[in-house]
LONU-952786 format. One line per field, with one value per atom (N, C-alpha, C, O): residue number from 1; residue in three letters; atom name; z negated, y negated, x. Coordinates in pm, 1 decimal. Layout:
<nodes>
num = [NUM; ...] $
residu = [ALA; ...] $
atome = [CA; ...] $
z = [Z; ...] $
y = [Y; ...] $
x = [X; ...] $
</nodes>
This chain:
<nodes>
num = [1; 1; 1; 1; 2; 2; 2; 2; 3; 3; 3; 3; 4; 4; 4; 4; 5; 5; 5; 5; 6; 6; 6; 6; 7; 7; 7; 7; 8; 8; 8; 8; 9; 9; 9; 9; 10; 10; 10; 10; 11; 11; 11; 11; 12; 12; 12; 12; 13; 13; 13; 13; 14; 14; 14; 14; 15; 15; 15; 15; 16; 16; 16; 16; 17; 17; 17; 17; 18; 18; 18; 18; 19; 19; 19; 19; 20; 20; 20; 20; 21; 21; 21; 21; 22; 22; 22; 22; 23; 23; 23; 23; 24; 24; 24; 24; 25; 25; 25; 25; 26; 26; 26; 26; 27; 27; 27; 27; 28; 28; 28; 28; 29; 29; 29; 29; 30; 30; 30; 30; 31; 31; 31; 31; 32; 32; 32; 32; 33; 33; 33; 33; 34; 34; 34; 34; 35; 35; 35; 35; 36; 36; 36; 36; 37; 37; 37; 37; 38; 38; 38; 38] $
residu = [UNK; UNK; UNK; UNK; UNK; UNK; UNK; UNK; UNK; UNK; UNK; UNK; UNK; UNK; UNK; UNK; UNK; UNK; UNK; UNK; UNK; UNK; UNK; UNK; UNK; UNK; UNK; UNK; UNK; UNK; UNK; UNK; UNK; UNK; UNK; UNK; UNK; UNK; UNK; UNK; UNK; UNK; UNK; UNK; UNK; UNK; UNK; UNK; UNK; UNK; UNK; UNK; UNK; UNK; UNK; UNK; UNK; UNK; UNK; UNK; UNK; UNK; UNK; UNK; UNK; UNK; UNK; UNK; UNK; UNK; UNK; UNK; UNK; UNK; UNK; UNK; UNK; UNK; UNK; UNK; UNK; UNK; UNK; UNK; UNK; UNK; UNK; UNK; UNK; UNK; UNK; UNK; UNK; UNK; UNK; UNK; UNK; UNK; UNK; UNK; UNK; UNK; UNK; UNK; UNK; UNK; UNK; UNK; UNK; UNK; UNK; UNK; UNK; UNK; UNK; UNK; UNK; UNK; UNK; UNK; UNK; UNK; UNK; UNK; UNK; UNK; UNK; UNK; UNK; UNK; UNK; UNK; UNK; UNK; UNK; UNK; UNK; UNK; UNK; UNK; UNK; UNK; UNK; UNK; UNK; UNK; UNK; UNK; UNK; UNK; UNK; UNK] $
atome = [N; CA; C; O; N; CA; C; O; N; CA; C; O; N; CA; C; O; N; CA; C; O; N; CA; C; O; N; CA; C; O; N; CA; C; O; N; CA; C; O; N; CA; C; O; N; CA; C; O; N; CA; C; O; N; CA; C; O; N; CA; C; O; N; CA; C; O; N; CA; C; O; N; CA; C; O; N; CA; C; O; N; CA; C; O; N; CA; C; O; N; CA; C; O; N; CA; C; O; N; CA; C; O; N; CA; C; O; N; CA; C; O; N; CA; C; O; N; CA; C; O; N; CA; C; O; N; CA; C; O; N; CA; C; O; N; CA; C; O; N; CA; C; O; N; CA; C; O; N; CA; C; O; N; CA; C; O; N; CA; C; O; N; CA; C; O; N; CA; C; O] $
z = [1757.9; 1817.2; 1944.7; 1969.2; 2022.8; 2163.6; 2109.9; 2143.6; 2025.9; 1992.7; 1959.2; 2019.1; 1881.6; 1854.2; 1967.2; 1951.7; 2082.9; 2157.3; 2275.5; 2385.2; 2259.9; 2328.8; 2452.9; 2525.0; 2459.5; 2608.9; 2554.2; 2436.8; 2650.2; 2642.7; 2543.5; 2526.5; 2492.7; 2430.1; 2531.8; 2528.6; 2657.5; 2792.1; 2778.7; 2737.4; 2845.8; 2869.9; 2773.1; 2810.5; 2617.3; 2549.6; 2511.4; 2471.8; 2536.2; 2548.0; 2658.8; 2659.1; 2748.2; 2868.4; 2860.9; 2900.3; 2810.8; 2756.1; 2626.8; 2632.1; 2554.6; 2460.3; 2509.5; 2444.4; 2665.9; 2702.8; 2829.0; 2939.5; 2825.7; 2878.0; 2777.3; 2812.6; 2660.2; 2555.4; 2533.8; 2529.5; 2515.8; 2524.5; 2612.9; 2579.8; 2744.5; 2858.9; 2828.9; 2822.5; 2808.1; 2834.7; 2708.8; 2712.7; 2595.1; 2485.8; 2481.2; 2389.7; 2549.9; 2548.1; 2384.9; 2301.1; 2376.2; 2293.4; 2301.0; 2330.8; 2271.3; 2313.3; 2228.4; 2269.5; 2096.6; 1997.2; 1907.2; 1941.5; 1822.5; 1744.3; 1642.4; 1616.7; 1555.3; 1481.4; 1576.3; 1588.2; 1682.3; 1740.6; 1743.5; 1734.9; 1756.6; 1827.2; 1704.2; 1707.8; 1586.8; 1484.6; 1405.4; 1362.3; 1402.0; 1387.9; 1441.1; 1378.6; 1600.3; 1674.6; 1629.3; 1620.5; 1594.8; 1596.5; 1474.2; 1456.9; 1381.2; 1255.3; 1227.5; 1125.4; 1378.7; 1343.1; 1296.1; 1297.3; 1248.4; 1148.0; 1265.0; 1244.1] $
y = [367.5; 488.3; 521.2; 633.5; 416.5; 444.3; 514.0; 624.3; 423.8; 487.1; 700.3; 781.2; 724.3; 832.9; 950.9; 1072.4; 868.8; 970.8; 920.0; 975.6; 846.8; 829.1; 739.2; 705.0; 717.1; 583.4; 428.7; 393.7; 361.0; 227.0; 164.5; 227.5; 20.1; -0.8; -3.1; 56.6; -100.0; -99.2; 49.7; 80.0; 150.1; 268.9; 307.1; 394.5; 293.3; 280.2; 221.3; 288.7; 120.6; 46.7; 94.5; 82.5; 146.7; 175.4; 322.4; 338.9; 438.3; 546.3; 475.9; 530.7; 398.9; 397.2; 322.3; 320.7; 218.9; 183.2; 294.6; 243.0; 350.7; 511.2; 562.7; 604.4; 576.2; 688.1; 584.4; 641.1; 424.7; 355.9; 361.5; 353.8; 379.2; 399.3; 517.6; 510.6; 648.7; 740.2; 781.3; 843.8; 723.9; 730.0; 583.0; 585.0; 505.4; 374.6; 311.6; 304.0; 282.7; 198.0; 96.8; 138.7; -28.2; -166.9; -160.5; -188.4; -111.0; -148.2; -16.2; 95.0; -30.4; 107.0; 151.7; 266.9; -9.6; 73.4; 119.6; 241.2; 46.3; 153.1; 283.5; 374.4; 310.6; 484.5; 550.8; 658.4; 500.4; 563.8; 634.0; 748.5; 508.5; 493.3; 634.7; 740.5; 605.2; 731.9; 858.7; 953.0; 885.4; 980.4; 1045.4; 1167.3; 945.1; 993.6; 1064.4; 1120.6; 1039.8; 978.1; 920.6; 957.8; 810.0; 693.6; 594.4; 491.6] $
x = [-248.1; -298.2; -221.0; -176.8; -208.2; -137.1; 18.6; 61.6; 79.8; 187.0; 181.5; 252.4; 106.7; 88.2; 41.4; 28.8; 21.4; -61.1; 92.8; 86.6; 188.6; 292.0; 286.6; 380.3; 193.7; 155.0; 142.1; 130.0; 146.8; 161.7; 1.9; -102.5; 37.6; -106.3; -200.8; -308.4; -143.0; -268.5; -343.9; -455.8; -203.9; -337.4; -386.9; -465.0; -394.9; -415.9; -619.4; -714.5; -612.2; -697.2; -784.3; -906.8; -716.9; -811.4; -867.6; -983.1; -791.7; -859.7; -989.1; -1099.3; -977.4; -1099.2; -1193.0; -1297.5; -1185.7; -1273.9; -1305.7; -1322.6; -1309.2; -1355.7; -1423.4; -1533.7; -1398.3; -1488.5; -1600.3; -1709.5; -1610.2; -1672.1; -1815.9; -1934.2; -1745.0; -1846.2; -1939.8; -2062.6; -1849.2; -1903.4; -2003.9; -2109.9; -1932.7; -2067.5; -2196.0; -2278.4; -2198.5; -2269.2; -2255.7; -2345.5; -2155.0; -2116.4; -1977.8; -1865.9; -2006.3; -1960.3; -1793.7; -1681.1; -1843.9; -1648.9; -1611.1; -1651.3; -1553.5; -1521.1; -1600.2; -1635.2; -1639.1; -1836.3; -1875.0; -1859.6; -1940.1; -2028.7; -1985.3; -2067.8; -1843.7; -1833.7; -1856.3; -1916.1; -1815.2; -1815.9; -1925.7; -1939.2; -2008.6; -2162.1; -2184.6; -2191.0; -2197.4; -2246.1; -2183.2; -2261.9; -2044.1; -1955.7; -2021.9; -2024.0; -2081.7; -2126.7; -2264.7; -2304.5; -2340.1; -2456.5; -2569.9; -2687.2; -2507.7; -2598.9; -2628.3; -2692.6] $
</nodes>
C-alpha cells in the first residue's frame, strides 16, 4: 500500500495507525468489519 500511495512503509504504517485511532479500532479486521458494517 505505502508503495502505491508513494511514501515510505514507516509513514505508511503510521497513516493507518491514524485511521486506526480515529475509527477505534485495534488491526485491519477491525477497520473493515467497521468499514462494512458488520
Amino acid at each position: 500500500m505505502a508503495r502505491q500511495m508513494f511514501v515510505s512503509e514507516h509513514t505508511g504504517q503510521d497513516h493507518l495507525k491514524s485511521v486506526f485511532a480515529k475509527t477505534a479500532t485495534k488491526n485491519r479486521r477491525m477497520l473493515l468489519a467497521r468499514a462494512l458494517g458488520t
